[in-house]
Phi, psi and omega in degrees: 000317178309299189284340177278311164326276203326311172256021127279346159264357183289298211254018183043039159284167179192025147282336181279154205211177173265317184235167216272191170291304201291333156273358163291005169267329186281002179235010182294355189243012190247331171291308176313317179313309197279332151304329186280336199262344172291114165294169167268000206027143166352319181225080153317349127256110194301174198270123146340066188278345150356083187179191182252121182248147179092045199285329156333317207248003177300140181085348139333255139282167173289133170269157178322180187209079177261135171230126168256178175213169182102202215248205174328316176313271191288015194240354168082022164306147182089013181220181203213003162247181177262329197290341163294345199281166202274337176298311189292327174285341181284303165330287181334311172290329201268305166317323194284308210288316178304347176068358137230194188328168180208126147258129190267134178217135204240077194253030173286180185223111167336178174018020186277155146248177191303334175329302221264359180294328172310313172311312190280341195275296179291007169260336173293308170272014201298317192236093212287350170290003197190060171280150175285174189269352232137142186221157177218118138280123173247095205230177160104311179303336203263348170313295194301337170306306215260020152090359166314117189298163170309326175310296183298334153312310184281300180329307159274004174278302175345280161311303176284024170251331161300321173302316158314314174306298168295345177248025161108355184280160170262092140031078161238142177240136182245121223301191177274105211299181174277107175297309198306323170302003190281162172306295182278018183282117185236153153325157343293008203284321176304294179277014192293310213261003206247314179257014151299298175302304198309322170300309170296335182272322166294338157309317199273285167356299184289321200272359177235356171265337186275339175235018149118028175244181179230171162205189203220114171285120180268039177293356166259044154263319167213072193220189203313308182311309186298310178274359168264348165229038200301341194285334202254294176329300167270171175255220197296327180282350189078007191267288179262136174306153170288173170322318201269323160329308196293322172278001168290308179293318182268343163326282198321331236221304163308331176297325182281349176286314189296300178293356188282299205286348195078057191241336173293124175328143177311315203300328213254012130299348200267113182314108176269111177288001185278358195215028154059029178264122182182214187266136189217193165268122192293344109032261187265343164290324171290319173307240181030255193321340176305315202251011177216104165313121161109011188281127190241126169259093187249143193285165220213256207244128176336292211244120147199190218294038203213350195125184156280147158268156176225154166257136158273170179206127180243107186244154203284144177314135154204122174356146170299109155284157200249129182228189191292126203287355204145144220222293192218130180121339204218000000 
């Protein structure tokens, strides 16, 4: 299903859908429901993190250029420091491993969809002199709330990961976590939104590796941790993560981000089989990842008898390290 999305946003089909026809009568009253008990969270403008990190390291080098795009997720709704937002820790994290400065810049949007990336893509390359060194997309639940075919969704994560790509940035993308875990969300609605997300996220996978980016499934964004700790994980509406949520998602999301830049040890590139790691058909490689949180997928070999190959990586998790939190913006 994952590969048909795919060549369908490719080839401009725009019929496969998440969901079928015949069931959307049957969950409108369990949507309605989960709307009323889902909040919009507590603070509807996420905190400004926009600055410079890794104050330390000033006067190395010139610093890197992380940019994020996409919707709430990246942009850290639902916390109320900046230092808390997922931007500010992947800067943070990106400085300590690079030993230098990181400027941060945030232009997702609270509610955007895969729609609103075209927007976001021209606020990102808006100064050709500062292109970022790296972008991280966080995109995708609210396609699947607000019913966005699937097509049309990988379609526009596609493109703005080819413009990026193309004017030198590097890609990483974080696929659309599991909607089935919020809490006040009940069956059948539940496993609806679960498998839903999991179709967008190996779409999204085959459509940003194909075009030269890598990404990470952020199925522990509302995923088994979250639902084995919701009180600790979400945050006040029970929608959006908490402080310890955000730092869950960028643990997952910095290694790849490193290796995007060439920052990662050599050792910890190399596929380890003993953790079911190596080269596949990017295909079955999005499956997967889909379907294991913290999973990072990158393109490998254009052509084979199967399609492109990917390398997968299941790379272990480390703490965010903690550095000086923002020199300005935050």
């Amino acid at each position: 299903m994952a590969r048909r999305i795919a060549a369908g946003a490719a080839y401009g089909g725009g019929g496969i859908g998440l969901l079928g026809a015949a069931t959307i009568g049957l969950v409108l009253a369990e949507v309605q429901l989960a709307k009323r008990q889902v909040g919009n969270g507590h603070s509807p403008h996420p905190p400004s993190a926009d600055g410079l990190y890794g104050l330390v390291y000033a006067g190395a080098d010139a610093p890197l250029r992380l940019t994020m795009l996409g919707d709430s997720t990246a942009a850290g709704q639902g916390v109320h420091r900046a230092r808390q937002t997922p931007g500010a820790l992947l800067a943070s994290g990106l400085a300590a491993v690079a030993e230098r400065p990181v400027e941060l810049r945030n232009v997702a949007l609270p509610g955007a969809q895969s729609d609103d990336l075209d927007r976001q893509v021209v606020l990102a390359l808006g100064d050709p002199d500062r292109v970022p060194d790296v972008c991280v997309i966080m995109v995708g639940a609210n396609d699947v709330t607000h019913r966005m075919p699937a097509t049309q969704s990988v379609r526009h994560l596609s493109a703005a990961v080819r413009r990026l790509r193309t004017a030198g940035a590097e890609v990483v993308v974080g696929t659309c976590p599991d909607l089935g875990t919020i809490e006040p969300v009940q069956q059948p609605l539940r496993w609806l939104a679960r498998r839903a997300s999991r179709q967008l996220a190996a779409a999204q996978t085959i459509g940003a590796v194909e075009q030269g980016g890598r990404t990470v499934s952020l199925g522990d964004l509302l995923g088994p941790e979250f639902a084995a700790n919701p009180r600790e994980l979400f945050g006040p509406d029970n929608y959006h993560p908490s402080a310890e949520g955000y730092a869950t998602a960028a643990m997952a999301v910095l290694p790849t981000v490193c290796a995007a830049l060439g920052l990662w040890p050599a050792e910890e590139e190399r596929p380890d089989a003993s953790r079911r790691e190596g080269f596949l058909p990017v295909a079955r490689a999005a499956a997967e990842a889909a379907s294991e949180a913290g999973t990072e997928v990158a393109a490998a070999v254009p052509t084979g008898p199967r399609g492109p190959w990917a390398l997968l990586k299941r790379r272990r998790r480390r703490r965010v390290p903690a550095t000086d939190p923002v020199a300005s913006g935050g």
